[in-house]
C-alpha positions as CSV (number, residue, x, y, z in Angstrom):
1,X,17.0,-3.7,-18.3
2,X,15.9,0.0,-17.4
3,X,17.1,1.1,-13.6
4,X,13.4,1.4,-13.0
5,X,12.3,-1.9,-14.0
6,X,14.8,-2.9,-12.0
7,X,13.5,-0.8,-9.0
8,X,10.2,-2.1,-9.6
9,X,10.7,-5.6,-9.9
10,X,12.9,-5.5,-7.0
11,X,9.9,-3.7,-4.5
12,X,7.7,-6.3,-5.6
13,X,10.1,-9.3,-4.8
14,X,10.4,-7.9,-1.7
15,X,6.5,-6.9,-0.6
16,X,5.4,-10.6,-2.3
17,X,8.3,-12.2,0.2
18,X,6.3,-10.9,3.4
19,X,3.2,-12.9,2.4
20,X,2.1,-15.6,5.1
21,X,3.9,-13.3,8.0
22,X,1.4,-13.3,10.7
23,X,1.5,-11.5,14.2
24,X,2.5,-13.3,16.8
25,X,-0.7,-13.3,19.4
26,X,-2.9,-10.9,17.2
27,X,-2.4,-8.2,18.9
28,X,0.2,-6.1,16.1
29,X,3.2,-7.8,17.3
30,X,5.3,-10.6,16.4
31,X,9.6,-10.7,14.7
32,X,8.5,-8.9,11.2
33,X,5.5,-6.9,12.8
34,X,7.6,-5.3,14.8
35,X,10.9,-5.1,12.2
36,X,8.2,-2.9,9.9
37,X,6.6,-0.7,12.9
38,X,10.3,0.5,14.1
39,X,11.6,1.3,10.3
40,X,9.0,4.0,11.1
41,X,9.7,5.1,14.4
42,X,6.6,2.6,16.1
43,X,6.7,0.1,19.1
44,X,4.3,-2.8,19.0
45,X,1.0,-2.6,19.2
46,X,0.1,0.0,16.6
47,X,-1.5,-0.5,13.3
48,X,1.0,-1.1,11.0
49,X,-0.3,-1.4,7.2
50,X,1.5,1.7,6.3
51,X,4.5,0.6,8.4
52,X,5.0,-2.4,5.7
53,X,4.3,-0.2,2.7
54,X,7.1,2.2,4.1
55,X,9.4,-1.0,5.0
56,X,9.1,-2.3,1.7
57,X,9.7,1.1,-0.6
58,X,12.9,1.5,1.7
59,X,14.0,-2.4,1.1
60,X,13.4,-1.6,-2.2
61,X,15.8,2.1,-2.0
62,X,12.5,3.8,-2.9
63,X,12.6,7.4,-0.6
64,X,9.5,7.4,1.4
65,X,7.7,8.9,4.2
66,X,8.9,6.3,6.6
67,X,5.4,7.2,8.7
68,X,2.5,4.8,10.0
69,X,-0.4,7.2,9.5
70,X,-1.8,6.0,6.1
71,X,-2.3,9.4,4.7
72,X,0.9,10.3,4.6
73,X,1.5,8.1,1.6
74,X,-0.7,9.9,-0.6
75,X,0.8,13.7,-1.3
76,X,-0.8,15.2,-4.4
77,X,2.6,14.7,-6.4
78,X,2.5,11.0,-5.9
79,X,-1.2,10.2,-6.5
80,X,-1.6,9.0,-10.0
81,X,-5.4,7.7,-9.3
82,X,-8.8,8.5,-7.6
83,X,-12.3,7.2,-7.5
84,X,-14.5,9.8,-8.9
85,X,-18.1,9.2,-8.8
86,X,-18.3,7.2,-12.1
87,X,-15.3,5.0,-11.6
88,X,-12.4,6.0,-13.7
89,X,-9.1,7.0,-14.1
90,X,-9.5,10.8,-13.0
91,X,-6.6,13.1,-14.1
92,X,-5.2,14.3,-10.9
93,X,-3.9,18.1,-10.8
94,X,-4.4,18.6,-14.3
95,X,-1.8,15.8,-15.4
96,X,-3.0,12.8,-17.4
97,X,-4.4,9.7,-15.6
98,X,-2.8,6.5,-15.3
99,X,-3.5,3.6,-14.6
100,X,-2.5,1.3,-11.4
101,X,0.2,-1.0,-12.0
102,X,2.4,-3.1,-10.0
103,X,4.2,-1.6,-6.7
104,X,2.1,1.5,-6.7
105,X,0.2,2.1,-3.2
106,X,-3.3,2.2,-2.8
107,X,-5.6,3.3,-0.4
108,X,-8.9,2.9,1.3
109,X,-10.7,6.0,2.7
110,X,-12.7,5.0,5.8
111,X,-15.7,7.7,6.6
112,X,-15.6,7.2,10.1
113,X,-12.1,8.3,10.4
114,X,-12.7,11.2,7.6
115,X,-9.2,9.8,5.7
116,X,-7.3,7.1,4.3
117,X,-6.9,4.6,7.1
118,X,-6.0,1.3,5.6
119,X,-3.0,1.1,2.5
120,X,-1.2,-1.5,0.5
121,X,0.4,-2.6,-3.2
122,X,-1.6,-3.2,-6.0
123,X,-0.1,-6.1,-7.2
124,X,-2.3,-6.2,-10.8
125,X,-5.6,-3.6,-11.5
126,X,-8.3,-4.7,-14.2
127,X,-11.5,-2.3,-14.6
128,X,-13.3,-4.6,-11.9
129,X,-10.8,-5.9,-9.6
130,X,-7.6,-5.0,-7.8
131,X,-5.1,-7.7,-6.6
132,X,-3.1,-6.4,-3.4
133,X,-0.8,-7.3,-1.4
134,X,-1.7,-5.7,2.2
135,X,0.0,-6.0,5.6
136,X,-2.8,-6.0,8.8
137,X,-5.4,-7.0,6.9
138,X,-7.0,-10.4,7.4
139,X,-8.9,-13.2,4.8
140,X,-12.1,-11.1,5.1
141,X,-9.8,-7.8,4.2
142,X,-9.8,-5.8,7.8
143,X,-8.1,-3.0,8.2
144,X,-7.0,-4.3,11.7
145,X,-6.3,-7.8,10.9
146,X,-2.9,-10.2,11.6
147,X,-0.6,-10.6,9.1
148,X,0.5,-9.9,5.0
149,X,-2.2,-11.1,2.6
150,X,-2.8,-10.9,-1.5
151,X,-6.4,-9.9,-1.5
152,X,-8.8,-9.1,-4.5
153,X,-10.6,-6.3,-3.8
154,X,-13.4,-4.0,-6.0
155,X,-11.9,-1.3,-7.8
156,X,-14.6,0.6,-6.5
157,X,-12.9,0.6,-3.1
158,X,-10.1,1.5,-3.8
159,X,-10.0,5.6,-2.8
160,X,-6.7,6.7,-4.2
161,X,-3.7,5.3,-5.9
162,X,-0.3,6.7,-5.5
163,X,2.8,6.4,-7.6
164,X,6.4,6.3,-5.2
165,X,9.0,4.7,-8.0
166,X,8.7,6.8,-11.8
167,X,11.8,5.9,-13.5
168,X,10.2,3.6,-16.0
């Protein structure tokens, strides 16, 4: 088996393990909350989506950003997808598009905030739906919600897709 299968399979044992941890009184805190918020430097109490994306690439040996601000998982080397305004796979800095796969990060852009502001693994991408796996997020998908979920979401609101393990 190639290292990077390896890698990959590896990142999503260890993101799929987390789901059905839930904060402890709702309020982003709680034994495994609080384990992903101080991998990145967080106390409890802050959002912590990115937090458990971070956790998980680094359980995983994957070098990350190891921040809780959402954008910061999406630097122009790394993003291998974006909505355009007809929904497709958009060639990012003049390389080739790809499509989602397993373990790569998306992320929801949230106008009011004016940037990405909620992320997760895409667990499987068709052209309609995405299945995620997303910490703070709730059954109704909420960007401030209480535990680790797989969701299915619209591809079309997804906002960017980024790429952190490319040995395969």
């Amino acid at each position: 088996m190639k290292a990077g299968l390896m890698v990959l399979l590896s990142l999503w044992g260890i993101y799929t393990a987390e789901i059905g941890i839930r904060e402890q009184s709702g309020k982003n805190d709680g034994e495994r909350v609080e384990m992903y918020l101080a991998y990145v430097g967080l106390k409890k109490g802050n959002p912590w989506c990115a937090a458990f994306v971070c956790w998980s690439l680094g359980q995983a040996k994957i070098r990350n950003p190891r921040s809780g601000w959402s954008p910061d998982l999406f630097p122009a080397k790394k993003v291998c997808w974006q909505r355009s305004r007809i929904l497709q796979m958009k060639p990012v800095d003049g390389g080739a598009a790809r499509r989602p796969r397993k373990g790569d990060v998306f992320g929801i852009y949230f106008p009011d905030k004016k940037r990405i502001a909620h992320v997760g693994f895409v667990d499987s991408w068709d052209d309609k739906y995405v299945i995620t796996v997303e910490g703070n997020t709730n059954e109704a998908g909420s960007r401030e919600g209480d535990g680790v979920y797989r969701k299915r979401r619209l591809v079309g609101s997804i906002y960017q897709v980024a790429r952190w393990e490319e040995a395969l």
